[in-house]
mmJSON file of the N, C-alpha and C atoms, coordinates in Angstrom:
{"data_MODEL":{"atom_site":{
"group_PDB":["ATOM","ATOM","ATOM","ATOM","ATOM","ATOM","ATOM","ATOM","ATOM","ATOM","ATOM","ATOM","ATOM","ATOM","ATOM","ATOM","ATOM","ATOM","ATOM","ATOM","ATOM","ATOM","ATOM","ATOM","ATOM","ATOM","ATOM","ATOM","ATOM","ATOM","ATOM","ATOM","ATOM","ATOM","ATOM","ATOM","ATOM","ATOM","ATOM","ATOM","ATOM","ATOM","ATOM","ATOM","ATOM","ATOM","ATOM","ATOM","ATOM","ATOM","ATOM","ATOM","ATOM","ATOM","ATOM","ATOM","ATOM","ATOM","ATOM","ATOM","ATOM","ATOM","ATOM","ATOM","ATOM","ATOM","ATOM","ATOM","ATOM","ATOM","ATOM","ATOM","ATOM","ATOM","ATOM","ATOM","ATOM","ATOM","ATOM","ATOM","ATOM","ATOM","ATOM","ATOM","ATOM","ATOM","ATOM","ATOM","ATOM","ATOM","ATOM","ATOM","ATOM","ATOM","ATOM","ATOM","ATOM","ATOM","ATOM","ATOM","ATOM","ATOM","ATOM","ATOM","ATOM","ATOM","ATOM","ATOM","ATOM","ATOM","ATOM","ATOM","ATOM","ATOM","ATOM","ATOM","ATOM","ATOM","ATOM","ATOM","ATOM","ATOM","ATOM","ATOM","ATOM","ATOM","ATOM","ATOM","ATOM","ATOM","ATOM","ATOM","ATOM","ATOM","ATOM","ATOM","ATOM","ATOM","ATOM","ATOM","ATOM","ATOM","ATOM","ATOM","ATOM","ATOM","ATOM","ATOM","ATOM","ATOM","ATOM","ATOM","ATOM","ATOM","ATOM","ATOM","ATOM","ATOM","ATOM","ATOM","ATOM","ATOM","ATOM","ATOM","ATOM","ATOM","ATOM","ATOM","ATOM","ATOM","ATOM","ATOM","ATOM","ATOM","ATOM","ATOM","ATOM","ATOM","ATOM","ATOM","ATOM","ATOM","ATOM","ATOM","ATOM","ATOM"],
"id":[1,2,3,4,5,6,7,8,9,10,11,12,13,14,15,16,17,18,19,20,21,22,23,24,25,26,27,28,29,30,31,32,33,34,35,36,37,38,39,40,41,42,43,44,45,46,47,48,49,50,51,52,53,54,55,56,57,58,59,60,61,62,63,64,65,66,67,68,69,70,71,72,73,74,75,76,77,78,79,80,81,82,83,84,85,86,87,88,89,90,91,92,93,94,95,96,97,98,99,100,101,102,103,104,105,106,107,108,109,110,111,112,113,114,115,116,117,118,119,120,121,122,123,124,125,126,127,128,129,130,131,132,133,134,135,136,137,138,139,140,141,142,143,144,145,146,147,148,149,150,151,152,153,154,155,156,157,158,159,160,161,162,163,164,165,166,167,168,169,170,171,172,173,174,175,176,177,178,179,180,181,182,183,184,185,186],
"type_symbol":["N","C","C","N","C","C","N","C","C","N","C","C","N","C","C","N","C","C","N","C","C","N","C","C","N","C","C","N","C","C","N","C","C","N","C","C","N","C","C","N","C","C","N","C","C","N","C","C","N","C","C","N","C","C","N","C","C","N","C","C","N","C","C","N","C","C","N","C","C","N","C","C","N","C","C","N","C","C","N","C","C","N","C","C","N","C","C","N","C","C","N","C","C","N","C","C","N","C","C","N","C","C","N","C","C","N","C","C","N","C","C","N","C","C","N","C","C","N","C","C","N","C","C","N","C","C","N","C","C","N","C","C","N","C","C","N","C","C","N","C","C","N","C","C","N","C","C","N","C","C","N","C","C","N","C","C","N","C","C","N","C","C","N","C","C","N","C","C","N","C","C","N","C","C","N","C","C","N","C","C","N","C","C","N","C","C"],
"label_atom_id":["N","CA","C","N","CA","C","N","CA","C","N","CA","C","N","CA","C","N","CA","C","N","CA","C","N","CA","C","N","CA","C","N","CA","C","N","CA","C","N","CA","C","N","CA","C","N","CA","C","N","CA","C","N","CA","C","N","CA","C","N","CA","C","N","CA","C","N","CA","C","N","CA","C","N","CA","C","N","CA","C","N","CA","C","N","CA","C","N","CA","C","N","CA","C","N","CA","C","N","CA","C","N","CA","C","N","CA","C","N","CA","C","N","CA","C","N","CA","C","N","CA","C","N","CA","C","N","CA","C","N","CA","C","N","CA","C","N","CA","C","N","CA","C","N","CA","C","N","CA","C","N","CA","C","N","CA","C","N","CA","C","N","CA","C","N","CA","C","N","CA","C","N","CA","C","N","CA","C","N","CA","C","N","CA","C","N","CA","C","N","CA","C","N","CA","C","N","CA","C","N","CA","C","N","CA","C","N","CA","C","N","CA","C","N","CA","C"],
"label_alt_id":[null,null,null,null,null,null,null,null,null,null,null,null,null,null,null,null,null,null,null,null,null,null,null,null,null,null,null,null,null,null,null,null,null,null,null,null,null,null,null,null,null,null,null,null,null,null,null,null,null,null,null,null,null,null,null,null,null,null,null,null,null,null,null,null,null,null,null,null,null,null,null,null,null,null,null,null,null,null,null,null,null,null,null,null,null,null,null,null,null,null,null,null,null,null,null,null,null,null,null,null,null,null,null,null,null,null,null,null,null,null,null,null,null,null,null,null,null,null,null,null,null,null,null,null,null,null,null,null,null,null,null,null,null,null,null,null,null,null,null,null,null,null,null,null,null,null,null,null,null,null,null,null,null,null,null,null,null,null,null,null,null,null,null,null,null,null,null,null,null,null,null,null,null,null,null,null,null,null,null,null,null,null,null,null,null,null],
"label_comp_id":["UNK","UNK","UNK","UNK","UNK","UNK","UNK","UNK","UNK","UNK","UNK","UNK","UNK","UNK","UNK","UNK","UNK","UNK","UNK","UNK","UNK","UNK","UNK","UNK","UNK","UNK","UNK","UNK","UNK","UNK","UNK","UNK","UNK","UNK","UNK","UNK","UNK","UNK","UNK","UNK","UNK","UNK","UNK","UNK","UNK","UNK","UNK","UNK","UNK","UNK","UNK","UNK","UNK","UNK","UNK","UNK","UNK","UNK","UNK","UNK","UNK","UNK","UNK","UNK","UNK","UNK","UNK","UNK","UNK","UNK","UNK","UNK","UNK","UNK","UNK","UNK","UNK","UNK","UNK","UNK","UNK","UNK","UNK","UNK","UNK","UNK","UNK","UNK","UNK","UNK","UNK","UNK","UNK","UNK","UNK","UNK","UNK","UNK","UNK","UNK","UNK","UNK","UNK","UNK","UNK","UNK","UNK","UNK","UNK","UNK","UNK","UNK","UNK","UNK","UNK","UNK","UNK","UNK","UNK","UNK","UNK","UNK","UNK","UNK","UNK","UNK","UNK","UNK","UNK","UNK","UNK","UNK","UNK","UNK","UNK","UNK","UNK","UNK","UNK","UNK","UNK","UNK","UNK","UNK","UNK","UNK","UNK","UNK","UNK","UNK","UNK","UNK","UNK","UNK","UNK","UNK","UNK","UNK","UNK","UNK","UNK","UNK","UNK","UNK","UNK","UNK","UNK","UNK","UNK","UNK","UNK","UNK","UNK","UNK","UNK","UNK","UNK","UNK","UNK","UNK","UNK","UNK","UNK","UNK","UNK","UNK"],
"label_asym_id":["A","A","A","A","A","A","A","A","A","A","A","A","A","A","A","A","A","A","A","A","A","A","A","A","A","A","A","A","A","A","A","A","A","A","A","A","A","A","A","A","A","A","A","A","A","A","A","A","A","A","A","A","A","A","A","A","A","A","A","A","A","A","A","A","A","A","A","A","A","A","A","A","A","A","A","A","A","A","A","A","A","A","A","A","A","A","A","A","A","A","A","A","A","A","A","A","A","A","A","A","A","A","A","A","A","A","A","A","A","A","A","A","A","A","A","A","A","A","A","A","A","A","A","A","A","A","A","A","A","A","A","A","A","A","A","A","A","A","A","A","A","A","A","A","A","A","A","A","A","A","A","A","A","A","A","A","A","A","A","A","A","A","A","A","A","A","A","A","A","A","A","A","A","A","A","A","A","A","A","A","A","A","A","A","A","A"],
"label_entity_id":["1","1","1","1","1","1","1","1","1","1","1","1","1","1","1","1","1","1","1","1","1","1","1","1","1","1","1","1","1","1","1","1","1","1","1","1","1","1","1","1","1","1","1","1","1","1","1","1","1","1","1","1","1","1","1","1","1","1","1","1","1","1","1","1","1","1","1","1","1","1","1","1","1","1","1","1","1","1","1","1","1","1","1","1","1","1","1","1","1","1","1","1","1","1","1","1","1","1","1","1","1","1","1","1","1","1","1","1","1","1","1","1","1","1","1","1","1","1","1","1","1","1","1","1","1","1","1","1","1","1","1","1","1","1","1","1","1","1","1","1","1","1","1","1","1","1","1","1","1","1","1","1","1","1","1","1","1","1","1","1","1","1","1","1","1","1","1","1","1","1","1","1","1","1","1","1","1","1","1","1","1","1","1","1","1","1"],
"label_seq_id":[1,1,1,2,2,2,3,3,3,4,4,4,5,5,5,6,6,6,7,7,7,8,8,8,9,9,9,10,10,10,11,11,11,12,12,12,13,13,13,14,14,14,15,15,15,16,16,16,17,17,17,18,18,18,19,19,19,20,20,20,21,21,21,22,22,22,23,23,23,24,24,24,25,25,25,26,26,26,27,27,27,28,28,28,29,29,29,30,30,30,31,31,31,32,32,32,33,33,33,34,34,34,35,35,35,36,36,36,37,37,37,38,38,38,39,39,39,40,40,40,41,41,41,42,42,42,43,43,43,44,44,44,45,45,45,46,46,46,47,47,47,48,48,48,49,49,49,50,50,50,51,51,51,52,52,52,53,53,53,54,54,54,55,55,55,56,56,56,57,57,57,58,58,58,59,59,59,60,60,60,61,61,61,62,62,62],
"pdbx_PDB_ins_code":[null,null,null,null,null,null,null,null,null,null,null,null,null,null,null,null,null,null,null,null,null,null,null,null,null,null,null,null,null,null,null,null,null,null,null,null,null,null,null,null,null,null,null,null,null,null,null,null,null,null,null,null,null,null,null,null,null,null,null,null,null,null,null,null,null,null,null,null,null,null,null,null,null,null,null,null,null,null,null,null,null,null,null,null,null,null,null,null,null,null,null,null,null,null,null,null,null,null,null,null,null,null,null,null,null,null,null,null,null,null,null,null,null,null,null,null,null,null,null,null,null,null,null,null,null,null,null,null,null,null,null,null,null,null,null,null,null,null,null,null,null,null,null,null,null,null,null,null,null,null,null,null,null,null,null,null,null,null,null,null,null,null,null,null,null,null,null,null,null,null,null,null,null,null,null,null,null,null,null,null,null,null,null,null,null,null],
"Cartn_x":[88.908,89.535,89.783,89.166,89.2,90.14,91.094,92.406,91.649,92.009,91.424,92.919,94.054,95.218,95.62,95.573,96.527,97.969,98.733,100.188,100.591,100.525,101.039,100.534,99.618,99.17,100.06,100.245,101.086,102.429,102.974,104.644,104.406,103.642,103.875,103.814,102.718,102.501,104.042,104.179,105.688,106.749,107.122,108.256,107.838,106.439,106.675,106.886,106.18,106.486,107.844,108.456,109.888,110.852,110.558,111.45,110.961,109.658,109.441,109.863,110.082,110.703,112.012,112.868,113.981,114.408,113.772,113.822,113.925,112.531,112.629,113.957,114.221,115.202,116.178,116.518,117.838,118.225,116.569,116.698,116.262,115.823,115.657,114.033,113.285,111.948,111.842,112.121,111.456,110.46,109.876,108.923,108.165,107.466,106.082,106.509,108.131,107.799,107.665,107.3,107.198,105.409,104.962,103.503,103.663,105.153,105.267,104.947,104.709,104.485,103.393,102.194,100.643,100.696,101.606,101.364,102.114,103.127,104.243,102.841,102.295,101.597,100.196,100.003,98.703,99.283,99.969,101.195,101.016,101.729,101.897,101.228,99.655,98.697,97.486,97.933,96.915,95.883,95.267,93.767,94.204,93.633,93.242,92.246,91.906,90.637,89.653,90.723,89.786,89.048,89.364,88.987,87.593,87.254,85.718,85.437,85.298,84.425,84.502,85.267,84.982,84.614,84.585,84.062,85.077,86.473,87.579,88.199,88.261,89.035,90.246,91.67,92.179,93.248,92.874,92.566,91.897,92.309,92.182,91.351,91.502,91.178,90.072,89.397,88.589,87.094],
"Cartn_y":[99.518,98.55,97.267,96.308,94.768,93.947,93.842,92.601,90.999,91.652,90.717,89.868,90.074,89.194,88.086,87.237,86.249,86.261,85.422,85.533,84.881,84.269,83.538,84.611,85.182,86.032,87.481,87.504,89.303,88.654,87.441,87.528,87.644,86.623,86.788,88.123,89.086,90.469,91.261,90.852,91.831,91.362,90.124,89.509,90.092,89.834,90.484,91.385,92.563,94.078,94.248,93.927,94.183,93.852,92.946,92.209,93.173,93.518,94.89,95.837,96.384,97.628,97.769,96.772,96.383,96.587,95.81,95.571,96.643,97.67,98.98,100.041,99.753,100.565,100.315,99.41,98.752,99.237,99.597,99.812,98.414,97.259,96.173,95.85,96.155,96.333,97.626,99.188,99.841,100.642,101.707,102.334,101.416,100.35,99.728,98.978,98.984,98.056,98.43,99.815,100.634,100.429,99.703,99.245,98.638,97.613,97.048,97.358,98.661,99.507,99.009,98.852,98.451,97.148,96.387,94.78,95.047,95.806,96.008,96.312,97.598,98.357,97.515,96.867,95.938,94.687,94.4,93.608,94.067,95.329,95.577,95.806,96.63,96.833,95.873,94.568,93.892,93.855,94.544,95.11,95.625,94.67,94.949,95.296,96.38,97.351,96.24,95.573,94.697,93.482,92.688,91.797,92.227,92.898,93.104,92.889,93.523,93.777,92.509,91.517,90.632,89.802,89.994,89.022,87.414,88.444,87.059,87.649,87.104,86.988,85.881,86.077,85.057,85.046,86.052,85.743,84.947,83.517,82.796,82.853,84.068,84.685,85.415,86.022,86.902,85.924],
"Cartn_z":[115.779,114.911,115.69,115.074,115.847,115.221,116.089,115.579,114.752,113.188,112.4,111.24,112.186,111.568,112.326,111.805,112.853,112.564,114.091,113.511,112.243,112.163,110.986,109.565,109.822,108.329,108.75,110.148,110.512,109.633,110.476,110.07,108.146,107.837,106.53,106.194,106.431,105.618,106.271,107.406,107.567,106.762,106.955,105.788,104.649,103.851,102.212,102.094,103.003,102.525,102.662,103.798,104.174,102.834,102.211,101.268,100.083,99.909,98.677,99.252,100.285,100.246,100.368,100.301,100.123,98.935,98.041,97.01,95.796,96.474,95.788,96.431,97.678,98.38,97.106,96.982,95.965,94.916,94.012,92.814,91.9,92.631,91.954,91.138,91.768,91.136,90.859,91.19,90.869,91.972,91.69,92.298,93.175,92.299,93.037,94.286,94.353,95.277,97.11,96.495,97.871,98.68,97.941,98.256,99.128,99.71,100.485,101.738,101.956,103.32,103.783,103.138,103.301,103.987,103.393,104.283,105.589,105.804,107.016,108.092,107.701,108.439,108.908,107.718,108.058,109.505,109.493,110.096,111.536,111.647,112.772,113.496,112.959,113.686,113.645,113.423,113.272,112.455,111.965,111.406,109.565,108.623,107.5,107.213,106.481,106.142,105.418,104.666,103.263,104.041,104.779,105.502,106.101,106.762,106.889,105.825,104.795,103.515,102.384,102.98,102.338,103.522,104.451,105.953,105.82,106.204,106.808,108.037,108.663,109.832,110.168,110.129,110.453,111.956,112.772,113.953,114.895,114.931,116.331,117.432,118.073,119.245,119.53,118.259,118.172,117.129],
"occupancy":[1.0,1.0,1.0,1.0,1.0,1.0,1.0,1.0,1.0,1.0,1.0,1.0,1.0,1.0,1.0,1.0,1.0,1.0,1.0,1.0,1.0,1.0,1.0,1.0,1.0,1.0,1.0,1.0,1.0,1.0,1.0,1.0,1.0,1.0,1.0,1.0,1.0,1.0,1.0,1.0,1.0,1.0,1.0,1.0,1.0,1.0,1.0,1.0,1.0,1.0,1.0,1.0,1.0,1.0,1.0,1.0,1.0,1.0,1.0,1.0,1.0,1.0,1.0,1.0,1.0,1.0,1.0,1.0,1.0,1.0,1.0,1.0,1.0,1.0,1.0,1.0,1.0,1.0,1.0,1.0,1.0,1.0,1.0,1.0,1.0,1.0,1.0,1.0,1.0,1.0,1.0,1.0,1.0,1.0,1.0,1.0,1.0,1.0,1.0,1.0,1.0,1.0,1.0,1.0,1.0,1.0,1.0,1.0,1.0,1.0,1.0,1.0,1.0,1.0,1.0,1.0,1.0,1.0,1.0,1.0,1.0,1.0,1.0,1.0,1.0,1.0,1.0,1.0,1.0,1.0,1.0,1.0,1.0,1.0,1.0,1.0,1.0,1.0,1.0,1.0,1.0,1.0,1.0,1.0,1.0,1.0,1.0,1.0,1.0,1.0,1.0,1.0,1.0,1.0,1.0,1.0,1.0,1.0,1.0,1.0,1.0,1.0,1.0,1.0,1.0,1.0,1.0,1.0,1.0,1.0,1.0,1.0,1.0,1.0,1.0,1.0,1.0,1.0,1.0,1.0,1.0,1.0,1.0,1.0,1.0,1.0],
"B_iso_or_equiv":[0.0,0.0,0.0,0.0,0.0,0.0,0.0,0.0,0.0,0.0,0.0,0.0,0.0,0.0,0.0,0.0,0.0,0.0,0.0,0.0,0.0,0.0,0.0,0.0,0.0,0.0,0.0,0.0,0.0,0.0,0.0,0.0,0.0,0.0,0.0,0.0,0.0,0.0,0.0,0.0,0.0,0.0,0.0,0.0,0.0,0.0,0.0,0.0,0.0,0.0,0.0,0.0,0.0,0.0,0.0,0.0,0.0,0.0,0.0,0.0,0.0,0.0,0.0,0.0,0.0,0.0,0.0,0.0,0.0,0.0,0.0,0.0,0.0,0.0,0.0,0.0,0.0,0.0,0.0,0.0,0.0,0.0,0.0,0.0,0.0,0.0,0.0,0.0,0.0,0.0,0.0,0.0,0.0,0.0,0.0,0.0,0.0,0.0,0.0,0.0,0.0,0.0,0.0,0.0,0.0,0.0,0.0,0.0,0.0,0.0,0.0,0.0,0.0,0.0,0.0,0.0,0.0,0.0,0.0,0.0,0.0,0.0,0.0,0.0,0.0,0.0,0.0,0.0,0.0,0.0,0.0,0.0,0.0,0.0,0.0,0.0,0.0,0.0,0.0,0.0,0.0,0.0,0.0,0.0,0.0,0.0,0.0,0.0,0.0,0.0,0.0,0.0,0.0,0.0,0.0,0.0,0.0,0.0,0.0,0.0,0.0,0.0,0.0,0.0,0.0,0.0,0.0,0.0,0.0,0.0,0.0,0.0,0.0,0.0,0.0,0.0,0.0,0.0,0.0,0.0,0.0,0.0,0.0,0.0,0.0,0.0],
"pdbx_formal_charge":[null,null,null,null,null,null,null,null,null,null,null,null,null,null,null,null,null,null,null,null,null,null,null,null,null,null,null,null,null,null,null,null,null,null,null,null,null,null,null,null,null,null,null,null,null,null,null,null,null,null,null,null,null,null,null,null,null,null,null,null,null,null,null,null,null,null,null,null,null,null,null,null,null,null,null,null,null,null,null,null,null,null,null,null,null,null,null,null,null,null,null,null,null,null,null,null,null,null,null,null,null,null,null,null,null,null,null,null,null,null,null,null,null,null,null,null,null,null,null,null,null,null,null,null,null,null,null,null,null,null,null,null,null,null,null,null,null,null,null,null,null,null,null,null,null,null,null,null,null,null,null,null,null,null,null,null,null,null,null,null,null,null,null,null,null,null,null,null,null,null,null,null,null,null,null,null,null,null,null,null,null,null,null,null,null,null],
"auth_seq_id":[1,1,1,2,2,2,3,3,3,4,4,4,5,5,5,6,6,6,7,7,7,8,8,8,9,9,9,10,10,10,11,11,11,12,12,12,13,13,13,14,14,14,15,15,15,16,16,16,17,17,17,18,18,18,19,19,19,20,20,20,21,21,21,22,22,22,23,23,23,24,24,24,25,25,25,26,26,26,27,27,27,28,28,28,29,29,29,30,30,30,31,31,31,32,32,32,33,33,33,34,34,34,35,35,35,36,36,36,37,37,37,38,38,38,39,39,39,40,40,40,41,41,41,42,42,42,43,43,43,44,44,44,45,45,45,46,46,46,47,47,47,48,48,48,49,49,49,50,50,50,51,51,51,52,52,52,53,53,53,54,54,54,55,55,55,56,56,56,57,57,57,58,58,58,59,59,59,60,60,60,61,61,61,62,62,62],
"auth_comp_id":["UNK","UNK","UNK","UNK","UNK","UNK","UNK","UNK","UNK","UNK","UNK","UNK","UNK","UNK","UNK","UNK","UNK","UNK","UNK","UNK","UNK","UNK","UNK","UNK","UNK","UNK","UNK","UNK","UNK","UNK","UNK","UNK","UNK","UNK","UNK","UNK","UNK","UNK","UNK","UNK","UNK","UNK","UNK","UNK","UNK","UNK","UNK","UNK","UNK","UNK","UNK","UNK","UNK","UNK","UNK","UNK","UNK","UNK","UNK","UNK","UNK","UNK","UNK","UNK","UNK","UNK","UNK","UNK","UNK","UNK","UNK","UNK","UNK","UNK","UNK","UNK","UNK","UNK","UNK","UNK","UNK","UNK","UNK","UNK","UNK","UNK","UNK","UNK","UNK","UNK","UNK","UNK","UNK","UNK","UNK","UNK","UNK","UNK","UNK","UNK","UNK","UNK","UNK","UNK","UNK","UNK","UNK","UNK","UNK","UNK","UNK","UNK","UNK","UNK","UNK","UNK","UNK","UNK","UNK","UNK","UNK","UNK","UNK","UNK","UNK","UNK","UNK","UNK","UNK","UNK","UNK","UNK","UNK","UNK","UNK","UNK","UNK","UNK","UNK","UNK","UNK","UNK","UNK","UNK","UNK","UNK","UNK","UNK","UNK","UNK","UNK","UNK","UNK","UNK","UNK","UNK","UNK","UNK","UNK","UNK","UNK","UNK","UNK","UNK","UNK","UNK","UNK","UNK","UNK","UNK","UNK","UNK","UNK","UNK","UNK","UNK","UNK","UNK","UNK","UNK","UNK","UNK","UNK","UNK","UNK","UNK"],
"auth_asym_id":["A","A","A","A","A","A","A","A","A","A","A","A","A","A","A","A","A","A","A","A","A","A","A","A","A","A","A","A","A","A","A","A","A","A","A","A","A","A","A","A","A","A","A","A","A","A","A","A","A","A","A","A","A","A","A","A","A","A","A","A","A","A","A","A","A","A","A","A","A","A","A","A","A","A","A","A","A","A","A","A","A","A","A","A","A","A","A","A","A","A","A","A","A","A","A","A","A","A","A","A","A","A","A","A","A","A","A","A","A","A","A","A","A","A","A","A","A","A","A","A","A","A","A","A","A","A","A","A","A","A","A","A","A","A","A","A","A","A","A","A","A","A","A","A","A","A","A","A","A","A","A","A","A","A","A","A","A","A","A","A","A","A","A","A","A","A","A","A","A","A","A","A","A","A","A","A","A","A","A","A","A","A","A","A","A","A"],
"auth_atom_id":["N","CA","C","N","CA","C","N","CA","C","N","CA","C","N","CA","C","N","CA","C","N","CA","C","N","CA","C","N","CA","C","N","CA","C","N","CA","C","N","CA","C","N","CA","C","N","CA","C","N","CA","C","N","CA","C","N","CA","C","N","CA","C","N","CA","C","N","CA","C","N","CA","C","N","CA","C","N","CA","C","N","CA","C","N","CA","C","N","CA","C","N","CA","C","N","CA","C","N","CA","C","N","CA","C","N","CA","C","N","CA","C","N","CA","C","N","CA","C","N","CA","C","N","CA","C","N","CA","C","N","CA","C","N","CA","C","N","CA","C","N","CA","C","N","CA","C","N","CA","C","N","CA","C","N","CA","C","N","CA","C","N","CA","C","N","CA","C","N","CA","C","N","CA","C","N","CA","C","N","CA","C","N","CA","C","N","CA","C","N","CA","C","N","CA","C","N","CA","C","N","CA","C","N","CA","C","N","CA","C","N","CA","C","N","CA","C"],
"pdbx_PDB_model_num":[1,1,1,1,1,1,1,1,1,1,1,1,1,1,1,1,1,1,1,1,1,1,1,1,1,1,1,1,1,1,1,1,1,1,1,1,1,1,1,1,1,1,1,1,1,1,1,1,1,1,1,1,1,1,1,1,1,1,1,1,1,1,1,1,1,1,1,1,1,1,1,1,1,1,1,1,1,1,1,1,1,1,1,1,1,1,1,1,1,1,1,1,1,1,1,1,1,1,1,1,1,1,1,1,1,1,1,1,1,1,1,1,1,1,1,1,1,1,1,1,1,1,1,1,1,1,1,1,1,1,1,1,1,1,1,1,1,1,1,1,1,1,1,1,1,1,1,1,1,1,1,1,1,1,1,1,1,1,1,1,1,1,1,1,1,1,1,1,1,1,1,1,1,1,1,1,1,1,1,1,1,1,1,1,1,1]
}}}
């Protein structure tokens, strides 16, 4: 897996999910907003599955 996030796209995907799974923690959206996990996780480990397959990279470095 080749680091295909940049920072600026990690912080964002960690801030949104964090704020949906908050959100669902709460009771305020509901179930879905536990999807938020996917951007956290995409986040932390750098590497989105979908990005190959549409051929983006917004990593800098790579």
């Amino acid at each position: 897996m080749k680091c295909n996030v940049g920072n600026i796209d990690r912080t964002m995907r960690i801030i949104a999910g964090l704020v949906l799974i908050a959100l669902a923690a709460t009771g305020t959206i509901g179930m879905w907003g536990w999807i938020g996990v996917i951007p956290v996780l995409t986040g932390v480990f750098r590497f989105c599955p979908a990005y190959p397959l549409l051929g983006i990279n917004t990593n800098s470095k790579s």
